[in-house]
C-alpha positions as CSV (number, residue, x, y, z in Angstrom):
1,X,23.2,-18.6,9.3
2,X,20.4,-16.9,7.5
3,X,21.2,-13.7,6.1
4,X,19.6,-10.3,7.2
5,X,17.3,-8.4,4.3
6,X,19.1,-5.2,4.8
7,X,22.5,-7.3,4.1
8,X,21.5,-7.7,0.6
9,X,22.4,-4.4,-1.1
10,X,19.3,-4.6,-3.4
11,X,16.9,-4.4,-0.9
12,X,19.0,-2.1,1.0
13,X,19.0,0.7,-1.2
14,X,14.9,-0.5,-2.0
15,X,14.0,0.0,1.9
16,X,15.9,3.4,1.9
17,X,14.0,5.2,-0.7
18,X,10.8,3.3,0.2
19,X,11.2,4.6,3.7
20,X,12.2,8.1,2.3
21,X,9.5,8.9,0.1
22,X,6.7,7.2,2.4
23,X,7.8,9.5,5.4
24,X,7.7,12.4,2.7
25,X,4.3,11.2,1.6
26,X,2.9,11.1,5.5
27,X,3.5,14.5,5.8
28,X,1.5,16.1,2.7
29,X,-2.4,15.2,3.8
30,X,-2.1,17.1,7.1
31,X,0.0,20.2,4.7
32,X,-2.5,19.5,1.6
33,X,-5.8,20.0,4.4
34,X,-4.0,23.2,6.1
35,X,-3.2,24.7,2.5
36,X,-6.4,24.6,0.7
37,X,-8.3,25.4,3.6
38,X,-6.3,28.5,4.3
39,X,-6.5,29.4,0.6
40,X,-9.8,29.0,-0.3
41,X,-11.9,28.1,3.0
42,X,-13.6,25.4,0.8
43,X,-14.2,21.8,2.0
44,X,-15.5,21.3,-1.8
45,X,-11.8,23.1,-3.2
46,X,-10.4,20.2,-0.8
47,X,-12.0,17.5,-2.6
48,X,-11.6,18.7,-5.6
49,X,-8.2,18.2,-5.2
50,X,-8.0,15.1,-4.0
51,X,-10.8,13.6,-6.5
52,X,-8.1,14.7,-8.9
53,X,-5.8,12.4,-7.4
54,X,-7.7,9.6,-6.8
55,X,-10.3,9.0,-9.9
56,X,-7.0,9.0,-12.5
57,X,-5.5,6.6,-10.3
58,X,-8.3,4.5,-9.9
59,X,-8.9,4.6,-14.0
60,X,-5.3,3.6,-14.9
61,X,-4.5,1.0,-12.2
62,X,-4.8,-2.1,-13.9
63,X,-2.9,-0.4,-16.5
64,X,0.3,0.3,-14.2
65,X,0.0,-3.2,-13.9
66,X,0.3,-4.1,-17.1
67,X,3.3,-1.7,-17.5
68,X,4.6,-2.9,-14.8
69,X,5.2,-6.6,-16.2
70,X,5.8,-5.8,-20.0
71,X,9.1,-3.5,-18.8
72,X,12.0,-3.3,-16.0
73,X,9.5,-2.7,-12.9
74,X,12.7,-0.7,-11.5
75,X,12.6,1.6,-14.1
76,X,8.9,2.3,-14.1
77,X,9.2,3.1,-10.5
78,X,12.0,5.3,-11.3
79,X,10.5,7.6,-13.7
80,X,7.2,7.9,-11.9
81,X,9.1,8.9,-8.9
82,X,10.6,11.4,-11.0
83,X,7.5,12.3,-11.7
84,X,5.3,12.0,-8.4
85,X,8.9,14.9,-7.2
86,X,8.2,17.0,-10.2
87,X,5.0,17.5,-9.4
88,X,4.8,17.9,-5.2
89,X,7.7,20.5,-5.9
90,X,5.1,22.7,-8.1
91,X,2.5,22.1,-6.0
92,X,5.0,23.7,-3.0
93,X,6.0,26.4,-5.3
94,X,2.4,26.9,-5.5
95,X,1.8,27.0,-2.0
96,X,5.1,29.1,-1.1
97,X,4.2,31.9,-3.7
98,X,1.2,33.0,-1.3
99,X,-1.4,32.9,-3.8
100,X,-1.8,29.2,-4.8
101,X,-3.9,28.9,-8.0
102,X,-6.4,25.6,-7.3
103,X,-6.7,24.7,-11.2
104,X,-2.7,24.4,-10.6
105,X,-2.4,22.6,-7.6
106,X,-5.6,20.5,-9.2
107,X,-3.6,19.9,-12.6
108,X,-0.3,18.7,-10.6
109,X,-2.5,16.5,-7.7
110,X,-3.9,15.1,-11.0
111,X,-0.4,14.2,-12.7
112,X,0.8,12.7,-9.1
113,X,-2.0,10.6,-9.1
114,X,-1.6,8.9,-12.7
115,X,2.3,8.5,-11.8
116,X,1.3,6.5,-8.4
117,X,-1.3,4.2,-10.6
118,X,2.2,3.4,-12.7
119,X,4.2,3.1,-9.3
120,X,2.3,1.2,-7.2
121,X,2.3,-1.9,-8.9
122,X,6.0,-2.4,-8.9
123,X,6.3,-2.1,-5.5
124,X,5.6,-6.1,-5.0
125,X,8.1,-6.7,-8.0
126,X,11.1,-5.3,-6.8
127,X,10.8,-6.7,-3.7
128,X,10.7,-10.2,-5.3
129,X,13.4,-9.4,-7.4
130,X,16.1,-7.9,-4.6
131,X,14.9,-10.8,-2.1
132,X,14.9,-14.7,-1.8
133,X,12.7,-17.1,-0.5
134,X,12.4,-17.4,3.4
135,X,13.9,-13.4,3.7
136,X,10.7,-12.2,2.1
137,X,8.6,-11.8,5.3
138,X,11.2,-10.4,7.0
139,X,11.5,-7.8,4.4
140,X,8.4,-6.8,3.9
141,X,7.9,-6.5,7.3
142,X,10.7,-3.7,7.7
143,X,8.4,-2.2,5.1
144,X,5.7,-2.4,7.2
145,X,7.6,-1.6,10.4
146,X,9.1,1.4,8.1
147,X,5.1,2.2,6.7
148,X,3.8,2.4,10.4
149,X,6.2,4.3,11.9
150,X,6.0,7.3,8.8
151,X,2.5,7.2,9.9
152,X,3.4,7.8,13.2
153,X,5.7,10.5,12.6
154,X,4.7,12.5,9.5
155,X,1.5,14.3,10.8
156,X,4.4,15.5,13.8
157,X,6.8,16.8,11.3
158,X,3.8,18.1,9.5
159,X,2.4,20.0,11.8
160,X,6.1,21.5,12.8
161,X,6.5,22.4,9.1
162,X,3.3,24.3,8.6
163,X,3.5,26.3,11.6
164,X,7.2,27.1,11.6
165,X,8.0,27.2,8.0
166,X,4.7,27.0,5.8
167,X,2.9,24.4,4.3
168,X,4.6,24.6,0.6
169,X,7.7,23.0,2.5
170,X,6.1,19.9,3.1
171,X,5.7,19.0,-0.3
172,X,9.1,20.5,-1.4
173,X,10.0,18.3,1.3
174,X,7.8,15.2,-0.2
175,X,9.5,16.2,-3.9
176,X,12.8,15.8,-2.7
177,X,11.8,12.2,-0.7
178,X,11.1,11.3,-4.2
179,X,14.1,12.4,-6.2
180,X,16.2,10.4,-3.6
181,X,14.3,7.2,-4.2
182,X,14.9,7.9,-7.7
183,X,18.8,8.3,-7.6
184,X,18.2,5.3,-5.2
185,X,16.9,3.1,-7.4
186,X,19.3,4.1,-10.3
187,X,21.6,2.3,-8.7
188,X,19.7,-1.0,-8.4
189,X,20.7,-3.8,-10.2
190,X,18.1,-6.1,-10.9
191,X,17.5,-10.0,-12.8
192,X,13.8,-9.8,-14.4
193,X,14.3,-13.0,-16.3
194,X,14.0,-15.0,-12.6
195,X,13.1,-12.3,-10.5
196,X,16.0,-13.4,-8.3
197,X,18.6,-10.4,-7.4
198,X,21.1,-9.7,-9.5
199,X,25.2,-9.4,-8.9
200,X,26.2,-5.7,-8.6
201,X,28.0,-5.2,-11.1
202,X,25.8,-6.8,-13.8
203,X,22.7,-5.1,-16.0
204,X,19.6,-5.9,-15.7
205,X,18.1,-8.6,-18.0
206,X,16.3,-6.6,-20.6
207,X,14.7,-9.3,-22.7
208,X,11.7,-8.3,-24.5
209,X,8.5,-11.0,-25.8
210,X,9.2,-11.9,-29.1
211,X,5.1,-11.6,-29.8
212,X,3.5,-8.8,-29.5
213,X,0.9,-8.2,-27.0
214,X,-2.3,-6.2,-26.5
215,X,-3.2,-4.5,-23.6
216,X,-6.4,-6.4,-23.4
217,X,-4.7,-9.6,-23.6
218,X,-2.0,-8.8,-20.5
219,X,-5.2,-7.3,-18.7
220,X,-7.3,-10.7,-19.3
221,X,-4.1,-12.9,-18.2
222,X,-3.5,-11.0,-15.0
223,X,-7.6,-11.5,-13.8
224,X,-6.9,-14.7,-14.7
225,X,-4.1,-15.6,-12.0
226,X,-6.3,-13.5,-9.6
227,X,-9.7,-15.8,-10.3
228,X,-7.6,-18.8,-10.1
229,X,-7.0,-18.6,-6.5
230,X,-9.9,-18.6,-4.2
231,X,-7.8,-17.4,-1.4
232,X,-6.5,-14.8,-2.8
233,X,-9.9,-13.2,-4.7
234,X,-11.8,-14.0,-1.7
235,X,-9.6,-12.6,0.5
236,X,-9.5,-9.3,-2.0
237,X,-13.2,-8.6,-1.0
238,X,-12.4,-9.3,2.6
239,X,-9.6,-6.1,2.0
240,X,-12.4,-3.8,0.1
241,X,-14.8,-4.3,3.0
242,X,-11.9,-3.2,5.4
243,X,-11.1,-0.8,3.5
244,X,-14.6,1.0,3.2
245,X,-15.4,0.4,7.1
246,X,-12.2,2.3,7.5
247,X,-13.5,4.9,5.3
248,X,-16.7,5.0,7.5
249,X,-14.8,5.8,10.7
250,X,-12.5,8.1,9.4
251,X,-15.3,10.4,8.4
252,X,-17.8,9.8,11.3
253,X,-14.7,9.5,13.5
254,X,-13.5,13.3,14.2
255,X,-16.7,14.5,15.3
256,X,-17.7,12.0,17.6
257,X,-14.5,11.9,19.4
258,X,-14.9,15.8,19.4
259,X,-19.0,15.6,21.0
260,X,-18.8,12.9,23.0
261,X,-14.8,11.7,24.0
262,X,-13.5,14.8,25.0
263,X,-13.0,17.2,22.1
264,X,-10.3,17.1,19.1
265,X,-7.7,15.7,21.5
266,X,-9.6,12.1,21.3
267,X,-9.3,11.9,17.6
268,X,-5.4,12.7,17.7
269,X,-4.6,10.3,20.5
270,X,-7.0,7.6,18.5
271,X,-4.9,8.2,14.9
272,X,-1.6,8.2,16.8
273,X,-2.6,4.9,18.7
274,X,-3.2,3.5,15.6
275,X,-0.1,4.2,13.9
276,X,1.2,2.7,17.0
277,X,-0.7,-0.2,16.9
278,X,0.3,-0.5,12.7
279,X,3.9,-0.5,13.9
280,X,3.6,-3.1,16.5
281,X,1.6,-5.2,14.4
282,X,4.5,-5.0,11.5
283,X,7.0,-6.2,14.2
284,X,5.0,-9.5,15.2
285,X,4.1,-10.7,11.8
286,X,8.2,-11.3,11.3
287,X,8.2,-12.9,14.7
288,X,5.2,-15.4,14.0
289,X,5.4,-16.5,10.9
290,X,2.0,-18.7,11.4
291,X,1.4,-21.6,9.2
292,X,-1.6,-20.0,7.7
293,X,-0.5,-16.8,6.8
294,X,-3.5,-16.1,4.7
295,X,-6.0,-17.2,7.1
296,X,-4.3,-15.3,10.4
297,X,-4.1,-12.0,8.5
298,X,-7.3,-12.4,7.5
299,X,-8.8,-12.8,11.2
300,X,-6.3,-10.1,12.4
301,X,-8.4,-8.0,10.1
302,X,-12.1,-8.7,11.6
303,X,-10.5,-6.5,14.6
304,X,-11.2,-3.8,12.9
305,X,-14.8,-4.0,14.6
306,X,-13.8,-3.3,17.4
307,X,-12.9,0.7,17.3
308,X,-16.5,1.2,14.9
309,X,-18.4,-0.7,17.6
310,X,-16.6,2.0,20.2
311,X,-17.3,4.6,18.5
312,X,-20.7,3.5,18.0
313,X,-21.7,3.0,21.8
314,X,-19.8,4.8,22.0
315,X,-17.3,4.1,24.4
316,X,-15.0,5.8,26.9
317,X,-12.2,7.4,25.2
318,X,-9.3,5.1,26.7
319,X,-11.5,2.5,25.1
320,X,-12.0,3.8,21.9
321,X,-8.1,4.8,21.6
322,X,-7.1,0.6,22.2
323,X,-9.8,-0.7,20.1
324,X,-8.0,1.9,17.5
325,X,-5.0,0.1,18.3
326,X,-5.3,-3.4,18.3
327,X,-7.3,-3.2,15.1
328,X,-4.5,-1.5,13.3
329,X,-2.4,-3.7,14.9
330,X,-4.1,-6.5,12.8
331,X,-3.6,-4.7,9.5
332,X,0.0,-4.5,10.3
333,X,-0.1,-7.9,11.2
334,X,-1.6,-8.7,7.9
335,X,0.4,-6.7,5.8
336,X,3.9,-8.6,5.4
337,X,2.5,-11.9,5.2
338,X,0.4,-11.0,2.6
339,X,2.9,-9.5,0.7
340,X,5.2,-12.3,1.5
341,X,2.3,-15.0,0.3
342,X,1.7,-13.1,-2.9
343,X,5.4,-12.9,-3.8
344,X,6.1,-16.3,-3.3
345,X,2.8,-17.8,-4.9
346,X,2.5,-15.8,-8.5
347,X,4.9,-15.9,-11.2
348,X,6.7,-13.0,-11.1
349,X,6.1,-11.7,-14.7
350,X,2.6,-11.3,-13.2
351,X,3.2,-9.9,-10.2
352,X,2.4,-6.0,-11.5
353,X,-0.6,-6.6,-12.5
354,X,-2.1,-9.1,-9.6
355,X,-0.9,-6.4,-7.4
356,X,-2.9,-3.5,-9.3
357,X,-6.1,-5.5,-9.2
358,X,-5.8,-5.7,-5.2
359,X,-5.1,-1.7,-5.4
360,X,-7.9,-1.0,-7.4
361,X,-10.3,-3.0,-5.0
362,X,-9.4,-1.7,-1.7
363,X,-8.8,2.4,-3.1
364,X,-12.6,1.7,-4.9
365,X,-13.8,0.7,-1.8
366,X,-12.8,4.0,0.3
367,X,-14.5,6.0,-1.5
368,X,-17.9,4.3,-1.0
369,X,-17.6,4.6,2.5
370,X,-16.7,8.1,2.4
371,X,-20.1,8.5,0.2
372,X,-22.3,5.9,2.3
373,X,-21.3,7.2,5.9
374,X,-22.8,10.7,5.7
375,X,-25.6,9.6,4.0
376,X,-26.9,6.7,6.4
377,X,-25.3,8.7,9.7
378,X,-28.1,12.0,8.8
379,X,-30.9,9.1,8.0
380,X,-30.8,7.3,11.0
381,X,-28.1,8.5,13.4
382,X,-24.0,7.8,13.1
383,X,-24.9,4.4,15.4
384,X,-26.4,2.6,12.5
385,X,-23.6,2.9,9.7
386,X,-20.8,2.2,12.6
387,X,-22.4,-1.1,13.3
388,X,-23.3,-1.9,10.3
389,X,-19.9,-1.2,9.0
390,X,-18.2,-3.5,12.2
391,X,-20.7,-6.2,11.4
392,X,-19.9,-6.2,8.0
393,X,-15.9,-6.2,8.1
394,X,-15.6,-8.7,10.7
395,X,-18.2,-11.1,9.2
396,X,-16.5,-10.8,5.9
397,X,-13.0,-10.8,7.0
398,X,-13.9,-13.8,9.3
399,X,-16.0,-15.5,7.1
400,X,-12.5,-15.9,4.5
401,X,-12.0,-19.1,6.9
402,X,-15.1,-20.9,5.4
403,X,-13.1,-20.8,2.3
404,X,-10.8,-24.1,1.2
405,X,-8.4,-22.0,-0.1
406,X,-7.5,-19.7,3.0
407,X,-7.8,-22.5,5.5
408,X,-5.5,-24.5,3.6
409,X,-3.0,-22.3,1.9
410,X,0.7,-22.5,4.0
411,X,3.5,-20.2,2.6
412,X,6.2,-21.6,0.9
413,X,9.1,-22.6,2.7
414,X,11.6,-21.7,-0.2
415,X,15.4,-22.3,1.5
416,X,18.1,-19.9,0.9
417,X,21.0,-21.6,-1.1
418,X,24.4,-21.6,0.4
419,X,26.5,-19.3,-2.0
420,X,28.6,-20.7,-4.5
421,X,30.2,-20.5,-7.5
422,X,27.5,-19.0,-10.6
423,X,25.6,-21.7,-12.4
424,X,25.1,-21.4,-16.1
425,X,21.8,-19.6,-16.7
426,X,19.6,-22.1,-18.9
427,X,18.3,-20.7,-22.4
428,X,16.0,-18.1,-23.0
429,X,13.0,-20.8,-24.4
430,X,14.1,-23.0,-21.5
431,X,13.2,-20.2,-19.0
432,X,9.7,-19.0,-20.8
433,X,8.7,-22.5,-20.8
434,X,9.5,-23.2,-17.4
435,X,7.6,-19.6,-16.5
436,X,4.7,-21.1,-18.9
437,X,4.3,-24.1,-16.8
438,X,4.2,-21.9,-13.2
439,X,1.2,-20.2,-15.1
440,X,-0.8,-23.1,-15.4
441,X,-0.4,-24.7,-11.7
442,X,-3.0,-23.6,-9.0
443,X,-2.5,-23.8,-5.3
444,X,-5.0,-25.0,-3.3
């Protein structure tokens, strides 16, 4: 009989502190919005602080990735979560002192977001490493399943901490998610040579190139297993696009559900449905399991059409709210499988770095929208960029099946061996030529 992810005490203590800190980071943007408002009564002081954020993390992606492959991917997440704590705790300090100095809360909002450009990029490793073959979809969709329902939650918990206890709690609360996963992940046990989980009591396989290596060099060989694969670099624009129509709804969003669905009520019920609709989705990609991952995830995403064009009519707010729904019921759909396909299909020495180049593209692509909305909605009416933006993402997303590579590509049905007695590992050059050879083979 198969065995269940969370049986594997890898992953197990992996899906705790992913779980932990996620819920933790759910609850800082409502807490982060309520703070600098009530401080400064600046939208601009707002985005100031989450530019600092972003554009650092943007900048240093690719690098994460790159760190992320050259050393113990369980240890790079370690420290940055280390880190990302360090830094939510001072920004609560901050915010429980009564006086919150923005060039502070700036500084440490800046130093979180280079520590998630580092952390981000192991996330796909370490599942890899704590998880075989056919168990990796149904891992990563307890991530996802784990994901949705933080998103569902932490705005709740949110709101109950800023208005019982004050908004510095939440991210003492975030800090402390963090140093869990941390202590969490100290106790992981990882094999990087094979990326297959290691026995408990064993250390992790700390072998080092014997060459040296240049950052340009591991930068140029990671576009290089992205560019080989038509489904997966087509598929990566298909993502962007999502993720800048999502962009476009979340800022024309609020106000139209406030004018014309009924007030502020419509946008909570359509954010909550979504969450909803992220959960569900989650549950039924582990339940699937379709022979064309890539291509199914792909059309799950062209839903996302479907909540712009209701907007833009726009339509009655039941409407609106199960567009909401079943289009982030496609992303969650997506999610695991794609995870699951990426895993399986790159060697694992390059997973960090595949993984940052997908990052980079969809977080460059939200703040275009964020840019583009505004400016098109007070040219010509917020009708125009909500259509344009639902043609465009389900076109593009849709339009992934006119490539070979999505309609063809079927995930790996890698069986779970029967556990037995240890085999003799084979030598080190035996192992790099073998991972050599993996490098060189594209799937179709």
């Amino acid at each position: 009989m198969t065995a269940h992810p969370l049986s594997l005490s890898g992953f197990r203590l992996l899906f705790i502190g992913r779980t932990v800190s996620t819920l933790g980071d759910a609850v800082v943007p409502a807490a982060l919005a309520i703070a600098i408002t009530r401080a400064t009564g600046s939208a601009a002081a707002l985005a100031l602080v989450l530019g600092c954020a972003m554009v650092p993390k943007l900048l240093l992606l690719p690098v994460g990735g790159v760190v992320g492959d050259r050393f113990d991917p369980r240890l790079v997440a370690l420290g940055t979560d280390l880190v990302r704590a360090l830094a939510q705790l001072l920004v609560g300090l901050e915010l429980l002192d009564g006086h919150p100095r923005l060039s502070h809360v700036a500084a440490a909002s800046a130093v979180g977001g280079i520590a998630s450009a580092f952390a981000m990029p192991t996330a796909s490793p370490l599942v890899a490493a704590t998880v075989r073959g056919e168990l990796r979809l149904r891992a990563n969709a307890l991530l996802g399943t784990a994901t949705g329902a933080a998103r569902l939650g932490g705005p709740a918990l949110a709101g109950l901490l800023v208005y019982t206890a004050g908004p510095g709690w939440a991210f003492v609360l975030d800090g402390a998610s963090f140093v869990l996963s941390a202590a969490l992940l100290a106790r992981l046990r990882v094999d990087r040579a094979t990326g297959d989980p290691a026995p408990d009591d064993t250390a992790p396989d700390d072998t080092v190139p014997d060459a040296p290596r240049s950052l340009r060099r591991d930068l140029a060989e990671g576009w290089s297993e992205v560019r080989s694969r038509d489904w997966y670099w087509t598929s990566l624009i298909a993502h962007g696009v999502w993720n800048g129509a999502s962009a476009v709804l979340l800022t024309l969003g609020p106000l139209i559900a406030a004018t014309r669905l009924g007030g502020d009520g419509a946008w909570v019920a359509l954010t909550q449905a979504g969450a909803v609709g992220l959960l569900v989705g989650s549950l039924v990609a582990a339940r699937l399991r379709p022979r064309r991952p890539v291509l199914a995830g792909n059309l799950a995403l062209a839903l996302y059409g479907l909540p712009l064009l209701a907007l833009a009519l726009p339509a009655p707010a039941p409407v609106a709210v199960a567009a909401q729904a079943v289009a982030m019921a496609g992303l969650g759909f997506l999610n695991p499988l794609w995870e699951t396909v990426v895993q399986q299909d790159f060697p694992p020495g390059t997973l960090a770095r595949v993984t940052s180049y997908d990052w980079l593209l969809s977080l460059a692509a939200a703040p275009l929208g964020y840019v583009l909305a505004p400016l098109a909605a007070g040219a010509w009416g917020d009708r125009v960029p909500l259509l344009a933006a639902a043609g465009l993402v389900t076109a593009v997303c849709a339009g992934t099946a006119a490539v070979p590579g999505v309609r063809r590509y079927g995930a790996r049905r890698t069986t779970v061996p029967e556990p037995g007695p240890p085999t003799e590992r084979p030598p080190a050059r035996a192992r790099d030529q073998a991972r050599a050879r993996t490098r060189t083979g594209v799937k179709g």
